[in-house]
KOLGU-4560 file (N, C-alpha, C; in nm, 3 decimals, padded with zeros to 5 digits):
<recs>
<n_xx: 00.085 n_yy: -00.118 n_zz: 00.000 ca_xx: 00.000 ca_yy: 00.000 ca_zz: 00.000 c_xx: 00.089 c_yy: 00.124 c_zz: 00.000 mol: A seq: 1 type: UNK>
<n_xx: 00.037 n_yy: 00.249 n_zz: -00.071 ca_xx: 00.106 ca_yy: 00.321 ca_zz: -00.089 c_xx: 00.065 c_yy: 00.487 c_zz: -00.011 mol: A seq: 2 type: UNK>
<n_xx: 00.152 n_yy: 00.541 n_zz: 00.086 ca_xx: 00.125 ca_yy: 00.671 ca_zz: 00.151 c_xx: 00.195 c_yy: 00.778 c_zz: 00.087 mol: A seq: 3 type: UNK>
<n_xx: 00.097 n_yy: 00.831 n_zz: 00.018 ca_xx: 00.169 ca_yy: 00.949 ca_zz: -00.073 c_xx: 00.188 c_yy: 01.064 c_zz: 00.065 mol: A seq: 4 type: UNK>
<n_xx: 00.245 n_yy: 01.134 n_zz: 00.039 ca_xx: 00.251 ca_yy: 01.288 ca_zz: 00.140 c_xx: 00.294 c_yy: 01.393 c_zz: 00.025 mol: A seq: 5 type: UNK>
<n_xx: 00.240 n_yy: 01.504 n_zz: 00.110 ca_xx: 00.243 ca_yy: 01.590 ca_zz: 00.058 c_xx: 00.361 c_yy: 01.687 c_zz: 00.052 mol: A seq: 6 type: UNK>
<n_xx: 00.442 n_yy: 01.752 n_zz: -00.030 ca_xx: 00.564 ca_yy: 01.807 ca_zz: -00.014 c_xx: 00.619 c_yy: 01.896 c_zz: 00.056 mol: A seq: 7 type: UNK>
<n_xx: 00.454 n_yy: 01.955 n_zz: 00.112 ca_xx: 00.482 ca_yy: 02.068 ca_zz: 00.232 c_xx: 00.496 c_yy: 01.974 c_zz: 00.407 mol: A seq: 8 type: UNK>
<n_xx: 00.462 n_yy: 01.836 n_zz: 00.378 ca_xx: 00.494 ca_yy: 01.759 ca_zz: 00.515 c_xx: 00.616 c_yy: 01.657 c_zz: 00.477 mol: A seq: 9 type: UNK>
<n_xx: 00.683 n_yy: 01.701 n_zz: 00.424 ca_xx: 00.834 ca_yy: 01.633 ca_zz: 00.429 c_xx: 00.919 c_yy: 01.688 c_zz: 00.503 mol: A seq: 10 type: UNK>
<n_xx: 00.917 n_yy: 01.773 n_zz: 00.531 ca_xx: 01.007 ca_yy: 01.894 ca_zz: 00.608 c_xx: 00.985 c_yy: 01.816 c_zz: 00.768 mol: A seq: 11 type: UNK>
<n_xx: 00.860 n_yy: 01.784 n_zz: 00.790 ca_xx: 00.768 ca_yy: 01.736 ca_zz: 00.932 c_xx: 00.860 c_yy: 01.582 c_zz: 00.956 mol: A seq: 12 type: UNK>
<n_xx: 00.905 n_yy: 01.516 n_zz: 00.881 ca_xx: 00.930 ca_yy: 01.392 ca_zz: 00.885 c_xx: 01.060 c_yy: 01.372 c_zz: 00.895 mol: A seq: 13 type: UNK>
<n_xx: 01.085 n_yy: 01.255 n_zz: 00.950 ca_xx: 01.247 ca_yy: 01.227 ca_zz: 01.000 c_xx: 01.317 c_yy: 01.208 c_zz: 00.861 mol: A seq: 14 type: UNK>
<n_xx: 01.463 n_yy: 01.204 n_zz: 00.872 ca_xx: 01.506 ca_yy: 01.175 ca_zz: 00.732 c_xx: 01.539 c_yy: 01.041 c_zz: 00.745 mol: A seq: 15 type: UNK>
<n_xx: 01.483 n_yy: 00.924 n_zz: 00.825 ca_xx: 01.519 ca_yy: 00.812 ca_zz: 00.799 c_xx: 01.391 c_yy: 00.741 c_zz: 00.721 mol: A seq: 16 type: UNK>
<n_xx: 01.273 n_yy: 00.807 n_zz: 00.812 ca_xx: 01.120 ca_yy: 00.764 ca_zz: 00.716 c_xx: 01.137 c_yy: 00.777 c_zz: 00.556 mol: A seq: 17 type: UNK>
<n_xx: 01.072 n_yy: 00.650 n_zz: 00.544 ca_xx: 01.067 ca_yy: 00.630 ca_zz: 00.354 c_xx: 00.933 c_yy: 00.677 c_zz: 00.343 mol: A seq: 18 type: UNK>
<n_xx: 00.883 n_yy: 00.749 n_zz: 00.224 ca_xx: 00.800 ca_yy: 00.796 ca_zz: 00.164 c_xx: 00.747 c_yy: 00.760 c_zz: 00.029 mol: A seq: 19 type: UNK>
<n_xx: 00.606 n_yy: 00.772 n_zz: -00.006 ca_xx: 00.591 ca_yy: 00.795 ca_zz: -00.118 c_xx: 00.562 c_yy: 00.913 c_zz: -00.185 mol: A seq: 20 type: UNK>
<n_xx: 00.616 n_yy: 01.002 n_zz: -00.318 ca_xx: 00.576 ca_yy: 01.092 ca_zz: -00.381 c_xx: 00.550 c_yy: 01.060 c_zz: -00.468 mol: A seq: 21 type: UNK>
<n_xx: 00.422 n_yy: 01.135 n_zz: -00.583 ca_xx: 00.367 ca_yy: 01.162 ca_zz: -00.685 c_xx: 00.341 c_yy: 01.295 c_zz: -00.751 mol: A seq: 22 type: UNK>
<n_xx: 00.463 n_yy: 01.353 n_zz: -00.794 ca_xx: 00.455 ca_yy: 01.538 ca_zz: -00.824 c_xx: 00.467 c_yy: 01.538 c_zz: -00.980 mol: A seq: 23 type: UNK>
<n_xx: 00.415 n_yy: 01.623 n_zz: -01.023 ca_xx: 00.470 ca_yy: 01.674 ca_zz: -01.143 c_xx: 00.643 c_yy: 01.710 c_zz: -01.162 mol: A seq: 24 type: UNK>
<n_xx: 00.700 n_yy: 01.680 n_zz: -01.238 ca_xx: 00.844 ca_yy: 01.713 ca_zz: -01.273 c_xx: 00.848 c_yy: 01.863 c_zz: -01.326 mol: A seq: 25 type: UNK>
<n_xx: 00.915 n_yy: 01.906 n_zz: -01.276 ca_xx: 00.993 ca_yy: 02.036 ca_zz: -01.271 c_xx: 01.112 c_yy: 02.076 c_zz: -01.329 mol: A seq: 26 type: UNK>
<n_xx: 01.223 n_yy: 02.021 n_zz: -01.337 ca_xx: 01.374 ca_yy: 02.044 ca_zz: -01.420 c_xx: 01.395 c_yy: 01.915 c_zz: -01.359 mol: A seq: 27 type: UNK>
<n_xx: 01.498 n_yy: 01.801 n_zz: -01.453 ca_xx: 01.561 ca_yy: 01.740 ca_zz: -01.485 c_xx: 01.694 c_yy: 01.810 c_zz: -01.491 mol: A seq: 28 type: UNK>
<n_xx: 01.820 n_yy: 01.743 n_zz: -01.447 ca_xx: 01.962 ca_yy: 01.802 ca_zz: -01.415 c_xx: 02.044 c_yy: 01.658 c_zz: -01.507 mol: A seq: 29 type: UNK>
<n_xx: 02.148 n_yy: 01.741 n_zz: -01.597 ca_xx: 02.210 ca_yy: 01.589 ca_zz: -01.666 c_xx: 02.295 c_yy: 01.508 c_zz: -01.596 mol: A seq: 30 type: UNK>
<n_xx: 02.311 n_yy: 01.385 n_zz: -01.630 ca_xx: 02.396 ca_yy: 01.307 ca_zz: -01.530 c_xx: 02.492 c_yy: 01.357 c_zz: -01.509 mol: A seq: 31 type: UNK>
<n_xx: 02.530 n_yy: 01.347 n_zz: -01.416 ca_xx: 02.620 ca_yy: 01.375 ca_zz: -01.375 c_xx: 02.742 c_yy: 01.205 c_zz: -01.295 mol: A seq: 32 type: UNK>
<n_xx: 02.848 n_yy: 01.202 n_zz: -01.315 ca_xx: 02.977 ca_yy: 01.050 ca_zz: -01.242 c_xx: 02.998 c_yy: 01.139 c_zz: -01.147 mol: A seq: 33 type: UNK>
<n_xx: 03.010 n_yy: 01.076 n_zz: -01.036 ca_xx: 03.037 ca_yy: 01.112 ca_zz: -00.909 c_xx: 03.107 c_yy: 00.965 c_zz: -00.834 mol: A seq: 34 type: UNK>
<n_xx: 03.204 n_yy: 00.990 n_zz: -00.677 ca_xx: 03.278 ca_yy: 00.902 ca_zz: -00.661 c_xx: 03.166 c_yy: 00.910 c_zz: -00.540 mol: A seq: 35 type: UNK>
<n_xx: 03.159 n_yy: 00.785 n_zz: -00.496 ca_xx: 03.106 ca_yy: 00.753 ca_zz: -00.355 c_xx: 03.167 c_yy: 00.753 c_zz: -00.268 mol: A seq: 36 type: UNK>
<n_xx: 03.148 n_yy: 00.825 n_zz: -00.121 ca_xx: 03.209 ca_yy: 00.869 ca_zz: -00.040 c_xx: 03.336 c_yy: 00.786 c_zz: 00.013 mol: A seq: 37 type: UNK>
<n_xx: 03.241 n_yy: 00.668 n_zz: 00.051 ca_xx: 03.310 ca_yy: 00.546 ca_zz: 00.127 c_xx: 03.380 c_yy: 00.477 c_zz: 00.074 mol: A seq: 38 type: UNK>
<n_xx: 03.338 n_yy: 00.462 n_zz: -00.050 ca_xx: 03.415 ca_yy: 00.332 ca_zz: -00.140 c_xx: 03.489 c_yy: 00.381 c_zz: -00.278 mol: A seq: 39 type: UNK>
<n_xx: 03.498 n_yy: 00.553 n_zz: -00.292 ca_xx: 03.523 ca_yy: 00.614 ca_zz: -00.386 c_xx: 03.526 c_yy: 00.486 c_zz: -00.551 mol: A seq: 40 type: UNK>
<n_xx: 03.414 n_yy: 00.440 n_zz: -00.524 ca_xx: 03.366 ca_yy: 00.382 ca_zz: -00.645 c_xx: 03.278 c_yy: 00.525 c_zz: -00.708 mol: A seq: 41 type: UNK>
<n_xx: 03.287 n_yy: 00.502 n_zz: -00.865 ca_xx: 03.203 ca_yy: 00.588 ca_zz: -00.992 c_xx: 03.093 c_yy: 00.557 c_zz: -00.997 mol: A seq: 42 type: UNK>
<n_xx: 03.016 n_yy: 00.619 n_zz: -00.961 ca_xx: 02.874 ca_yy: 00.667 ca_zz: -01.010 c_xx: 02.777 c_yy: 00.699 c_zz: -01.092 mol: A seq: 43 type: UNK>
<n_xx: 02.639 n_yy: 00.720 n_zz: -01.135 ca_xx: 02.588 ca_yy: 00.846 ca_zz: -01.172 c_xx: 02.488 c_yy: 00.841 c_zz: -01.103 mol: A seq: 44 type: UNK>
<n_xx: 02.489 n_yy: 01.001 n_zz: -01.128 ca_xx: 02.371 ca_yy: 01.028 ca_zz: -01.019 c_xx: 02.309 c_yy: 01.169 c_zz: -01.105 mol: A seq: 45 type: UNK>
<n_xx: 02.167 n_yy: 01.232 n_zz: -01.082 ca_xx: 02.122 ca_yy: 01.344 ca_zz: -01.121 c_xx: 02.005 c_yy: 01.357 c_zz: -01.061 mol: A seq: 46 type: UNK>
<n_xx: 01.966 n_yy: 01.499 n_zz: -01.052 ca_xx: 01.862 ca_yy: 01.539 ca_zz: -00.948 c_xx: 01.728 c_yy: 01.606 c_zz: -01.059 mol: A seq: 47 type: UNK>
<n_xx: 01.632 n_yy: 01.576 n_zz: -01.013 ca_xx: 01.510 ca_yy: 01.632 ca_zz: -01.053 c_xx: 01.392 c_yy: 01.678 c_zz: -00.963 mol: A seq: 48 type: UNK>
<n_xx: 01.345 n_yy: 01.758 n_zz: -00.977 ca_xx: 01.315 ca_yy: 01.850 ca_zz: -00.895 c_xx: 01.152 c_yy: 01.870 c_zz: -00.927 mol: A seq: 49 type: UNK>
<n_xx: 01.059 n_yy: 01.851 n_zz: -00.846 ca_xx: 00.950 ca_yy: 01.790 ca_zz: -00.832 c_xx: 00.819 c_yy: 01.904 c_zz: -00.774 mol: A seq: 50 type: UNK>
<n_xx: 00.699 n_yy: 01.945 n_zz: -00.808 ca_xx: 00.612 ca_yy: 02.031 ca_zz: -00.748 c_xx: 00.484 c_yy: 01.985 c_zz: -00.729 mol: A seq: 51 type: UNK>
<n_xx: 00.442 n_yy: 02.049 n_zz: -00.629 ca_xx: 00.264 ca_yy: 02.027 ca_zz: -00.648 c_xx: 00.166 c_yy: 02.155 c_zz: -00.675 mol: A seq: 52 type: UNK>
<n_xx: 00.050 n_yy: 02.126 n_zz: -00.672 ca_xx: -00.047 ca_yy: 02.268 ca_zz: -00.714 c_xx: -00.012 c_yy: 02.372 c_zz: -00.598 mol: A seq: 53 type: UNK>
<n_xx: 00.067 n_yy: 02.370 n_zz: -00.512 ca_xx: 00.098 ca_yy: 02.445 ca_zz: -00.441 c_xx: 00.209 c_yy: 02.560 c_zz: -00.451 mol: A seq: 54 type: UNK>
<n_xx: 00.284 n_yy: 02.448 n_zz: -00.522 ca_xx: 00.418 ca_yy: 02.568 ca_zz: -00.619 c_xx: 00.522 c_yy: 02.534 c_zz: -00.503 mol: A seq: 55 type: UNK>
<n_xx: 00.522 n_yy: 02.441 n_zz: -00.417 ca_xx: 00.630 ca_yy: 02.382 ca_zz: -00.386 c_xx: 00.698 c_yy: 02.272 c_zz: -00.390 mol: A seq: 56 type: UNK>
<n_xx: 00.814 n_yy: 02.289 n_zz: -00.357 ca_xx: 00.874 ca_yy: 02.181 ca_zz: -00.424 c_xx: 00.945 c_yy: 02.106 c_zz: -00.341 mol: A seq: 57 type: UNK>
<n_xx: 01.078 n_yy: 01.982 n_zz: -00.421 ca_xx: 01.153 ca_yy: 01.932 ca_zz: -00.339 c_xx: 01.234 c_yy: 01.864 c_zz: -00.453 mol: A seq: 58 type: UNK>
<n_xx: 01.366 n_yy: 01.850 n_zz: -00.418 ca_xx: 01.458 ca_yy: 01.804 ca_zz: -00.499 c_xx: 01.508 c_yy: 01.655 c_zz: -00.463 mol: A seq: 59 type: UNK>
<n_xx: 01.491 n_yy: 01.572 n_zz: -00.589 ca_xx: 01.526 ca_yy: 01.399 ca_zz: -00.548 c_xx: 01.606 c_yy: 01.378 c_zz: -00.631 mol: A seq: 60 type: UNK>
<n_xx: 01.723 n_yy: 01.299 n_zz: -00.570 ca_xx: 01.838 ca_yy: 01.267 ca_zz: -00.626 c_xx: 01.836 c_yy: 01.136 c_zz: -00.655 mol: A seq: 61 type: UNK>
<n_xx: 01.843 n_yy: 01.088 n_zz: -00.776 ca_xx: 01.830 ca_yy: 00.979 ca_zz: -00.862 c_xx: 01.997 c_yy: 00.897 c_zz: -00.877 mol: A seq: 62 type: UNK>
<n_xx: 02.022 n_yy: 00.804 n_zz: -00.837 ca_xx: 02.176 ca_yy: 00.730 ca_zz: -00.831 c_xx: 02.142 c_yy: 00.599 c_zz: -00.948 mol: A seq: 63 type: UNK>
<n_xx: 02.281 n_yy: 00.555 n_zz: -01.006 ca_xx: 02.289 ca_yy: 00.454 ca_zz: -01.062 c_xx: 02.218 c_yy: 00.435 c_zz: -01.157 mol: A seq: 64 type: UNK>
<n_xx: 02.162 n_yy: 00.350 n_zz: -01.188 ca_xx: 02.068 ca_yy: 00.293 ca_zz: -01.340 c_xx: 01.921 c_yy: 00.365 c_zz: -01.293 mol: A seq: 65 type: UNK>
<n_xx: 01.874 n_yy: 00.389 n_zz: -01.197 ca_xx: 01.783 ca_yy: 00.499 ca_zz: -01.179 c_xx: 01.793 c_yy: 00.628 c_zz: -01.275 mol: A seq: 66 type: UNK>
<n_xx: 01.921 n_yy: 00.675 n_zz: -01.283 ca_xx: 01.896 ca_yy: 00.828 ca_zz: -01.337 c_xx: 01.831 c_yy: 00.830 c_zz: -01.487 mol: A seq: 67 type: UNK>
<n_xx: 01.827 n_yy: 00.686 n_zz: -01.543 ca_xx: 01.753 ca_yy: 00.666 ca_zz: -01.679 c_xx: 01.622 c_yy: 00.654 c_zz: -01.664 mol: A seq: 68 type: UNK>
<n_xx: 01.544 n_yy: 00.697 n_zz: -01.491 ca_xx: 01.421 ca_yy: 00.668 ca_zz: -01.529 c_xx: 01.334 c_yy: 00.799 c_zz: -01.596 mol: A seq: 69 type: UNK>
<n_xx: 01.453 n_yy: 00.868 n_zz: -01.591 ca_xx: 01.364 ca_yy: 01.018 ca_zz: -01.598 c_xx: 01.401 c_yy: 01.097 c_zz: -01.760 mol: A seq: 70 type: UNK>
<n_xx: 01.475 n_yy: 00.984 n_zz: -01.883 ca_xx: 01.535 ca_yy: 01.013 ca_zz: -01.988 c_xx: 01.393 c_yy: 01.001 c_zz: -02.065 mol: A seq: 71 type: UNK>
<n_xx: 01.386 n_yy: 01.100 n_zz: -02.153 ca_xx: 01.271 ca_yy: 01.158 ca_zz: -02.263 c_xx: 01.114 c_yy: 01.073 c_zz: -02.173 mol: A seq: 72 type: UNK>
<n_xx: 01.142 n_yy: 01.166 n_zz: -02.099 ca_xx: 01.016 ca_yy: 01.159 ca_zz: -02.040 c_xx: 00.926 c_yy: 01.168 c_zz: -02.101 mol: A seq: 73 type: UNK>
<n_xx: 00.757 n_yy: 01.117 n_zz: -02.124 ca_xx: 00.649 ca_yy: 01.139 ca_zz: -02.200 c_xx: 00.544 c_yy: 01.138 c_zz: -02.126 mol: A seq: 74 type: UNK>
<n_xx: 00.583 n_yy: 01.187 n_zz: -01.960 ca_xx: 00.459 ca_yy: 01.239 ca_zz: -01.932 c_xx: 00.531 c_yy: 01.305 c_zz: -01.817 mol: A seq: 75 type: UNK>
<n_xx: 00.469 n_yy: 01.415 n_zz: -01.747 ca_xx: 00.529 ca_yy: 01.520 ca_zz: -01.676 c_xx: 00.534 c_yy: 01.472 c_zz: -01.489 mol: A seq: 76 type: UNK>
<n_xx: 00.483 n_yy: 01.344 n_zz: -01.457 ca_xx: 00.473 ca_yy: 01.324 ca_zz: -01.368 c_xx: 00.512 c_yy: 01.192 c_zz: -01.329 mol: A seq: 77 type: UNK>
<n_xx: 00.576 n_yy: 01.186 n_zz: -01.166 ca_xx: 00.700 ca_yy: 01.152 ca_zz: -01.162 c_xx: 00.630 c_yy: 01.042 c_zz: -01.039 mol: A seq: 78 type: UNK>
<n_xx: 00.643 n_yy: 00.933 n_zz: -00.968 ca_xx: 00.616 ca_yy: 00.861 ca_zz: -00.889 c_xx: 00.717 c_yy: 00.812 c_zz: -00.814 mol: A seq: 79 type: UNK>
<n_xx: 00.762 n_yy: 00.850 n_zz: -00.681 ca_xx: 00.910 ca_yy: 00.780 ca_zz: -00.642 c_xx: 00.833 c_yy: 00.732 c_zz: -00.541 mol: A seq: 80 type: UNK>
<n_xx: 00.861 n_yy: 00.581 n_zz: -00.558 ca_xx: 00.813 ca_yy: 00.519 ca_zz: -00.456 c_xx: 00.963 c_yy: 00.408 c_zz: -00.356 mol: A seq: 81 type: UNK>
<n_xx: 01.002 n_yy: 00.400 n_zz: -00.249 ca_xx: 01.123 ca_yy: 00.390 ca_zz: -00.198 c_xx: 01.076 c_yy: 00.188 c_zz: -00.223 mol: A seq: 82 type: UNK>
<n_xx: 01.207 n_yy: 00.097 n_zz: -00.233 ca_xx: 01.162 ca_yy: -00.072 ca_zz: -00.281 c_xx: 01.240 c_yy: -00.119 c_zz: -00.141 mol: A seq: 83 type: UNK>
</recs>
């Protein structure tokens, strides 16, 4: 089952709680290789940045074979649900 929240009660929530969002997409950022902290293993990673009818927002950072979920997008809305 899925608990969407709203982007103005993320701020309210711990940063260990997993969430579900469903926003419209906002800007897409290009990949970007990055080294991982711990294991300075290569990366990619890129951020896209997410709103609701409210006009606020929140920025989610997409790692690994993820960052292709958001390539020629064909519809404007975005579902991150944590697995």
């Amino acid at each position: 089952m899925y608990h969407f929240v709203e982007i103005t009660k993320v701020k309210e929530l711990s940063k260990e709680k997993l969430i579900d969002v469903a926003r419209v997409v906002h800007e897409v950022t290009s990949v970007m290789t990055v080294a991982v902290k711990n294991t300075n293993e290569k990366t990619d990673m890129r951020h896209v940045t997410l709103v609701d009818r409210s006009g606020a927002s929140i920025r989610v950072t997409l790692w690994g074979k993820d960052t292709k979920l958001v390539d020629n997008l064909d519809h404007p809305v975005l579902y991150v649900i944590p697995t």
